[in-house]
C-alpha positions in Angstrom: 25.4 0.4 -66.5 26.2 -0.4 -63.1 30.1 0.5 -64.0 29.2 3.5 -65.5 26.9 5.0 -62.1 30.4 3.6 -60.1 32.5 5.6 -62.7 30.4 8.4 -61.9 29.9 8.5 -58.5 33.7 8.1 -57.8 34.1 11.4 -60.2 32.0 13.0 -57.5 34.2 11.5 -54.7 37.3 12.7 -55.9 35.7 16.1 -56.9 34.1 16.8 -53.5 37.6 15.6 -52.0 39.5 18.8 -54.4 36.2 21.3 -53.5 37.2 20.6 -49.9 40.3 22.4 -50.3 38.3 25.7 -51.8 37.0 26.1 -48.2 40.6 27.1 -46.8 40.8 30.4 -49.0 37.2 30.8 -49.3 35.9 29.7 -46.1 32.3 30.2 -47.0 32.5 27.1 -48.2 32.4 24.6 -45.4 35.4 22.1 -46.8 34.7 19.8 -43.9 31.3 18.9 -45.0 32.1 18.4 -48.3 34.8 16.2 -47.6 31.9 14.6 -45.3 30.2 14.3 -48.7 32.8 12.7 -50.2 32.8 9.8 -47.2 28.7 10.0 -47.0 28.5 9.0 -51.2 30.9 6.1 -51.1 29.1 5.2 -48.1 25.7 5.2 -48.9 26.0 4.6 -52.6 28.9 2.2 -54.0 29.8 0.5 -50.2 28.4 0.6 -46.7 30.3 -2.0 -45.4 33.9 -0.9 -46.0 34.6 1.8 -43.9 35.9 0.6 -40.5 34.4 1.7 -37.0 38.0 3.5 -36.2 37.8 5.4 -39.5 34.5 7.1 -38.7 35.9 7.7 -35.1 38.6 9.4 -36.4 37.2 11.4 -38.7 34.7 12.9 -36.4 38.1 13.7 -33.9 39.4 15.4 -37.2 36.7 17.2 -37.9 35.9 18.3 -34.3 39.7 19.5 -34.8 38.8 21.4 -38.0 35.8 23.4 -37.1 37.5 25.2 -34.2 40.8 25.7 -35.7 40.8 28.9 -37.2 39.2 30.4 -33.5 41.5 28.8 -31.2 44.7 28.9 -33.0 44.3 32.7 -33.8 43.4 33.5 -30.7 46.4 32.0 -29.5 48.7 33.6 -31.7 47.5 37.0 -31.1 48.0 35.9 -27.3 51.4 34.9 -28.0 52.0 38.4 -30.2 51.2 40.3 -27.1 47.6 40.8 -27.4 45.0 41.5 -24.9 42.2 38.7 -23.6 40.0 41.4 -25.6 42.2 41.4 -29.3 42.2 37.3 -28.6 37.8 37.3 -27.9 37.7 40.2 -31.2 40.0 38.0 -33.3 37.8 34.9 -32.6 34.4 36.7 -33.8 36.5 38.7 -36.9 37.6 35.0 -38.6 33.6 34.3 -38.8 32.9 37.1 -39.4 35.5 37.6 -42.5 34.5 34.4 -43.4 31.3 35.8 -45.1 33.1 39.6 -46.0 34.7 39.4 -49.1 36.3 36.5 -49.1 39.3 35.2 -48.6 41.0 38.6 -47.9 38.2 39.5 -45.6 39.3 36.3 -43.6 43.1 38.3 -43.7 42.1 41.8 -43.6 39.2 42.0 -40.9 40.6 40.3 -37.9 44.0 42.0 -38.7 42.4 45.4 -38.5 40.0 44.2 -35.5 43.0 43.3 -33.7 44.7 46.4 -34.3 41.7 49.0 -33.2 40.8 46.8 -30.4 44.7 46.9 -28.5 44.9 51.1 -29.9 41.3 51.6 -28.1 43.2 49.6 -25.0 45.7 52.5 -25.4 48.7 50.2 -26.7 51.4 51.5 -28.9 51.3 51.5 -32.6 54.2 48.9 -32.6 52.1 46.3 -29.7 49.1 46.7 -31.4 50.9 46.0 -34.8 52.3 43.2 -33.4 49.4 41.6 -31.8 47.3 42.3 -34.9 50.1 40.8 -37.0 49.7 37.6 -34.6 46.4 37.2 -36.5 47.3 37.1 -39.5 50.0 34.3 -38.5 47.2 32.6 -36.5 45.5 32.2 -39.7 48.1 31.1 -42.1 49.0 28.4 -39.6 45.5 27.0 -38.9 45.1 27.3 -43.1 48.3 25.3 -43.1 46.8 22.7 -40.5 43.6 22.1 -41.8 45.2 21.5 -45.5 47.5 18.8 -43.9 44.7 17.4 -41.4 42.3 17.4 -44.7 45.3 15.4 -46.7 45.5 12.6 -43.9 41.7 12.5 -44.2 41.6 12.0 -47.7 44.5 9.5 -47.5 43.0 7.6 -44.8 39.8 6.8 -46.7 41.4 6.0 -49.7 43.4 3.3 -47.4 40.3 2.1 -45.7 38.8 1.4 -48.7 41.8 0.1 -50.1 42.7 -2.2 -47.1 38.9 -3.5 -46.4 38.5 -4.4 -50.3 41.9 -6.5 -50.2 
């Protein structure tokens, strides 16, 4: 029996590890915590002694690094596109806030539009406001891109800490 309940809860592990990954195209789901969940079941249910100090250290850096992503790197990339300190504050409030709008193209759609009314209202061109607007959208493709990779070495890094601590 006790085989089987480890069979099962690793299933879970695993499956909350892949349901992590839902969260960078649907954001409404909040891939961090699940991937927490995946950490929190081995931890609490098959081994509490396994996972080292450093690991858990880590993971909270990695985490800390995960839930402001998608704010600070757009931000900057509408910066860097030409943007105004107002497109970079609207940007940062339009990723929450597509978050929960018709997800995931409201997550590409409504800070990309934000952007864009917020630098015409500041009286820029089509083409700088275009271009500041389109820094959005790269902001969110690379802080997607990030937190796939950052959630991979998480993954990977428990699987090793298990690994190693069990040898």
């Amino acid at each position: 029996m006790s085989l089987l309940i480890d069979i099962l809860l690793w299933i879970a592990i695993v499956a909350l590890f892949a349901f992590s990954f839902v969260g960078i195209l649907f954001p409404i789901v909040p891939s961090v915590l699940v991937l927490w969940g995946g950490f929190l079941v081995y931890h609490f249910f098959i081994n509490d002694q396994t996972l080292s100090v450093v690991f858990w250290i880590v993971m909270g850096i990695f985490t800390v690094i995960l839930f402001v992503a998608d704010i600070i790197v757009n931000s900057h990339f509408v910066k860097k596109f030409g943007g105004s300190k107002w497109g970079e504050r609207i940007a940062a409030i339009a990723v929450i806030f597509g978050s929960f709008v018709f997800p995931p193209i409201g997550i590409l759609v409504i800070p990309f539009v934000a952007v864009f009314v917020t630098e015409k209202l500041q009286r820029k061109s089509l083409g700088e406001s275009m271009k500041a607007a389109f820094g959005s959208l790269v902001g969110f493709l690379g802080s997607s891109f990030a937190k796939v990779v950052i959630q991979f070495v998480m993954i990977v890094w428990f699987f090793l800490d298990v690994w190693i601590n069990l040898s």
